[in-house]
DOROZA-313784 format. One record per residue (C-alpha): x, y, z; residue number from 1. Coordinates in pm, whole numbers. Each point is the difference from the previous one (the first is absolute). Layout:
N
        x        y        z   torro
        X        Y        Z     NUM
...
This chain:
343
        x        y        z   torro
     8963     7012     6695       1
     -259      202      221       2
       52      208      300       3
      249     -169      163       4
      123       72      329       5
      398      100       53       6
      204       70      255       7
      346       96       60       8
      170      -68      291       9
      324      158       31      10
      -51      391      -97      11
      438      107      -24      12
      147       87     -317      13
     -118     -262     -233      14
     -347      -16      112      15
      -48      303     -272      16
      -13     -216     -295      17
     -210     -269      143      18
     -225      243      119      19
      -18      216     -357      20
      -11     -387     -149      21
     -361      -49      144      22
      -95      358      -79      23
       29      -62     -362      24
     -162     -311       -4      25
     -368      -21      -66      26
     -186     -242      216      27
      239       13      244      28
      -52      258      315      29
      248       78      336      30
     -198     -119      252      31
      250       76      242      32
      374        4      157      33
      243      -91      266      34
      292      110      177      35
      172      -24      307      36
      153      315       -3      37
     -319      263      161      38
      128      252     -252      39
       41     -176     -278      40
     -362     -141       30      41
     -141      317       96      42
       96      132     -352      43
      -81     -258     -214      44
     -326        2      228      45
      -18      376     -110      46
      150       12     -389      47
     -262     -333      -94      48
     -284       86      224      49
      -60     -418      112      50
       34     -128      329      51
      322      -81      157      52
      144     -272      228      53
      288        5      167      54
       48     -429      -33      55
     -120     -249     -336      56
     -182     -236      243      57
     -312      266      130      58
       34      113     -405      59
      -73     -322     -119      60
     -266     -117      258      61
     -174      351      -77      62
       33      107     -321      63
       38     -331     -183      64
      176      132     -298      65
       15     -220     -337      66
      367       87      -41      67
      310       90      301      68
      281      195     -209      69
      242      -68      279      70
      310      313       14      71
      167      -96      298      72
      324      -35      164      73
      164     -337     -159      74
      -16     -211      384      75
     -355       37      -30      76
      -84     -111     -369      77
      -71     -372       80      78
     -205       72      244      79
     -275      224     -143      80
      -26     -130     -286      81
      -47     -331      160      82
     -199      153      251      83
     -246      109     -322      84
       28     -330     -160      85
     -135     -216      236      86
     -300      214        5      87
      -60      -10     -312      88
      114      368     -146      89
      197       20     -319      90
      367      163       90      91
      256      240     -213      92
      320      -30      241      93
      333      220      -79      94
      351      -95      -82      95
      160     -254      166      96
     -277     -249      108      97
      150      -49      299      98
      255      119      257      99
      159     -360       13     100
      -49     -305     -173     101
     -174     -192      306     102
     -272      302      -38     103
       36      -46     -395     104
     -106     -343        0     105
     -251       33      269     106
     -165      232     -262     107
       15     -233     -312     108
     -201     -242      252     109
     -230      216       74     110
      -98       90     -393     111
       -8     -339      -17     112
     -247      -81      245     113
     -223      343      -84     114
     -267       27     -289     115
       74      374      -23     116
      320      146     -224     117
      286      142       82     118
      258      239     -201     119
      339       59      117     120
       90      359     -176     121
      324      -79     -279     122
     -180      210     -208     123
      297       87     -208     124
      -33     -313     -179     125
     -339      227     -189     126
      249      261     -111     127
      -26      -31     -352     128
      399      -86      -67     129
       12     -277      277     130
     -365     -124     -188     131
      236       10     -341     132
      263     -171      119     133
     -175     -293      121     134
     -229      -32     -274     135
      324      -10     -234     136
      232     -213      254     137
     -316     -249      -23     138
     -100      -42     -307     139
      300     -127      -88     140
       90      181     -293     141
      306      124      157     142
      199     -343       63     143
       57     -100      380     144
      133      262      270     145
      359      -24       39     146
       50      237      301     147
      -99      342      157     148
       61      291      163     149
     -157      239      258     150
       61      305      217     151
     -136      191      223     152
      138      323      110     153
     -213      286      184     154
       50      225      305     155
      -90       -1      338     156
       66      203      301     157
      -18      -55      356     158
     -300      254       11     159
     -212     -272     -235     160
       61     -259      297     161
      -71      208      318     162
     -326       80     -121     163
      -53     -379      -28     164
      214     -136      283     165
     -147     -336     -136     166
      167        4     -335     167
      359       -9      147     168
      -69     -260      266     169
        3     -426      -65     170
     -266        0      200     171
     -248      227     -184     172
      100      -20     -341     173
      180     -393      -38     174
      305      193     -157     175
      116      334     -142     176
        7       49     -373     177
      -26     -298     -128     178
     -351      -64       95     179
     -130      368      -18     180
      136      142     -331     181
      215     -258     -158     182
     -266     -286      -18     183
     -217      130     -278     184
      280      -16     -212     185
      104     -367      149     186
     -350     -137      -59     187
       23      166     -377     188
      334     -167      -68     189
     -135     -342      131     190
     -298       36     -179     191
      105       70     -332     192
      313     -224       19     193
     -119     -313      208     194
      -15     -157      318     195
      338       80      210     196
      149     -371      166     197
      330      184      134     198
      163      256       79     199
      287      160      185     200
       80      369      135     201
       -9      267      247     202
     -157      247      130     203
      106      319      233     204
      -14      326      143     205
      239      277     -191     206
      -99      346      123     207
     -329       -9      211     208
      141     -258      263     209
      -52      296      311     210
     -368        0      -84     211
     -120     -371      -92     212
       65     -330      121     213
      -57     -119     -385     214
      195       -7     -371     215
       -7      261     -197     216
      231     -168     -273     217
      -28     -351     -127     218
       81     -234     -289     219
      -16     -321     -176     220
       93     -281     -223     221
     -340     -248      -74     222
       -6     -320     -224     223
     -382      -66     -144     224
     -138     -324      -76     225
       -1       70     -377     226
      386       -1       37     227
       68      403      -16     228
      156      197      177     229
      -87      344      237     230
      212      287      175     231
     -129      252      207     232
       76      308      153     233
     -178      217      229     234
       71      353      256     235
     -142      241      132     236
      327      201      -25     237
      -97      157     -298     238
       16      355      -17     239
     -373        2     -195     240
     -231     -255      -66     241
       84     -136     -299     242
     -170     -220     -274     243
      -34     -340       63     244
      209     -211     -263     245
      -82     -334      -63     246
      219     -173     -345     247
     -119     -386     -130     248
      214     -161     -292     249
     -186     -249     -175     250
      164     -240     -286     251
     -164      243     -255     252
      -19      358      150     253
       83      250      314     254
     -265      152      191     255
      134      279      177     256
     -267      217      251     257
       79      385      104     258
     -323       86        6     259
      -75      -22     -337     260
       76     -385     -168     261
      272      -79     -264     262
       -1     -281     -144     263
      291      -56     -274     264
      -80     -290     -165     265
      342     -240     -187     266
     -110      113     -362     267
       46      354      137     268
     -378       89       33     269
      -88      239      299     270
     -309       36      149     271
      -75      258      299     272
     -304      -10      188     273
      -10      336      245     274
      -83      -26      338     275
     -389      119       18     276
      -97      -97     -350     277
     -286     -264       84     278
     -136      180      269     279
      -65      364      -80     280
     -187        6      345     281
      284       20      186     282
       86      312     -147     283
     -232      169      257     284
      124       52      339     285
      -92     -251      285     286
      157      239      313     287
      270     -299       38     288
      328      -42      -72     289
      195      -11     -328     290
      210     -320      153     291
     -300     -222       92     292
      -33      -71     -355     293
     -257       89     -221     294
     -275     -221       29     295
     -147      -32      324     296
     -365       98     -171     297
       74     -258     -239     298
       71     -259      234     299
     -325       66      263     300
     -214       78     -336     301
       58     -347     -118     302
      -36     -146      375     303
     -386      163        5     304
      -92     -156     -321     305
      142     -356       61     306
     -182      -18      343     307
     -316     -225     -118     308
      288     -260     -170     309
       78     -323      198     310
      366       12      -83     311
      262      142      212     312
      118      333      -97     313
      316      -17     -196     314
      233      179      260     315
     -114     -202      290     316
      183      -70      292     317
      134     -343     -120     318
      123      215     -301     319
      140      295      218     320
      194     -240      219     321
      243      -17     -258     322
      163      302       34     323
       -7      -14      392     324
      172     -365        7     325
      263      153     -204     326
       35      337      208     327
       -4     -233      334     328
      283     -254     -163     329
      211      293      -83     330
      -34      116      373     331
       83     -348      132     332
      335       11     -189     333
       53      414       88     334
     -109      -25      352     335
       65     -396      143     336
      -28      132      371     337
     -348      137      -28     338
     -123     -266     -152     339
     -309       75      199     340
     -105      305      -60     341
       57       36     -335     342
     -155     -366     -105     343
């Protein structure tokens, strides 16, 4: 990997990672950035001393950049990135990979049809206790999974979404918490427990319902294809944000993840593995936030360095539509009269 170009389009609050990602990386250079917010651009502009545009079309047509990091509004994922793709230009999109799953789908085309790459950002799956738990679930030393458990429960105020009108609207952000906090820890629990083929629950708005037209509370029951069994439970009625939990009972052992990993194995054995064990790197601060998870350098570090390989990166969009078909299902059942906006 030499000098390659970046680019990050999309300079709000997450953009700061991305941004101190390619800093850290040698070989790999800002070239520039885009907003369409004047101020927003003007500092980024400013604070990373690279040209600035204020749409991804005249940045790609002029800069040519190697690799889009795409930090956008959710409506507008899809797009970009497919937007970059067809040209050729490698992609790192953010959480969800698309605002709906007609956009979601038009994206996993699109990859498809492109030689270049393309990351969708569940980086929590590098945190070193999700990276234990699948290495354990899969080897199968622990028997098969018999069921699981996971919640979600953090804090949000109406302040977070009128900074970001998008965030509390269908329109802008394809749903409420469920696709903007909740579905790191939905892709985690389908990753490490299988493929979901059903579900049922609901989804709703407790105590910010004067500010957004989306859920802040949700929950549900899924069945996997290996035969277990999931719940879930999510809000953003929480008066902190707390740990994620995430429990897996296997035939032989119980995995159970608050921040740091138990595992209590049937002969009585335990075994913890603590949160930032593996990756003393993330020690150091990154300017983001302690509830994007901890690997975000991990994630774009390992993008870089598999660029030259043929094979798809392994959180591609045909991998990342997982967790959006089962965000989008639960809507359907939660919200049958929008079926439209929220598909």
């Amino acid at each position: 990997m030499t000098d390659l170009k970046a680019a990050v389009v999309g300079c709000g609050d997450v953009s700061a990672v991305h941004l101190q990602a390619i800093a850290d990386l040698p070989g790999a250079r800002l070239a520039a950035v885009c907003d369409t917010d004047s101020d927003r651009l003007e500092a980024a502009t400013t604070a990373h001393n690279v040209p600035g545009f204020p749409d991804h079309i005249s940045l790609l047509d002029t800069i040519r950049p190697d690799v889009v990091h795409i930090a956008t509004p959710h409506n507008t994922h899809a797009s970009i990135a497919a937007d970059c793709l067809q040209r050729g230009v490698n992609v790192i999109v953010e959480k969800p990979l698309a605002h709906t799953l007609e956009e979601g789908l038009r994206l996993v085309e699109a990859a498809k049809a492109s030689r270049a790459k393309i990351a969708v950002c569940f980086q929590n799956r590098y945190n070193a206790t999700a990276q234990a738990m699948h290495k354990l679930i899969h080897s199968g030393e622990l028997g098969a999974v018999v069921g699981a458990s996971a919640t979600v429960m953090w804090h949000r105020n109406a302040d977070y979404y009128t900074s970001r009108p998008w965030r509390g609207s269908w329109e802008g952000g394809g749903g409420g918490l469920m696709m903007n906090q909740a579905i790191h820890t939905v892709d985690l629990l389908q990753w490490l427990v299988g493929d979901v083929v059903s579900l049922t629950g609901n989804s709703s708005t407790r105590v910010l319902g004067e500010t957004i037209a989306v859920e802040d509370t949700a929950e549900f029951l899924a069945e996997h294809a290996n035969g277990a069994r999931s719940i879930f439970y999510a809000s953003l009625a929480n008066s902190v944000n707390a740990p994620i939990t995430l429990d897996i009972v296997t035939e032989k052992a119980a995995l159970c993840l608050r921040r740091d990993l138990t595992v209590t194995y049937g002969d009585g054995r335990v075994e913890v593995t603590p949160e930032r064990e593996r990756h003393p790197e993330n020690e150091a601060p990154t300017g983001g936030r302690a509830y994007w998870g901890l690997s975000h350098e991990l994630l774009i570090k390992d993008f870089y360095a598999r660029i030259g390989d043929p094979a798809p990166f392994w959180i591609d969009p045909d991998e990342a539509f997982k967790s959006l078909a089962i965000v989008k299902e639960l809507y359907r059942q939660s919200y049958p009269t929008q079926l439209k906006a929220v598909s």
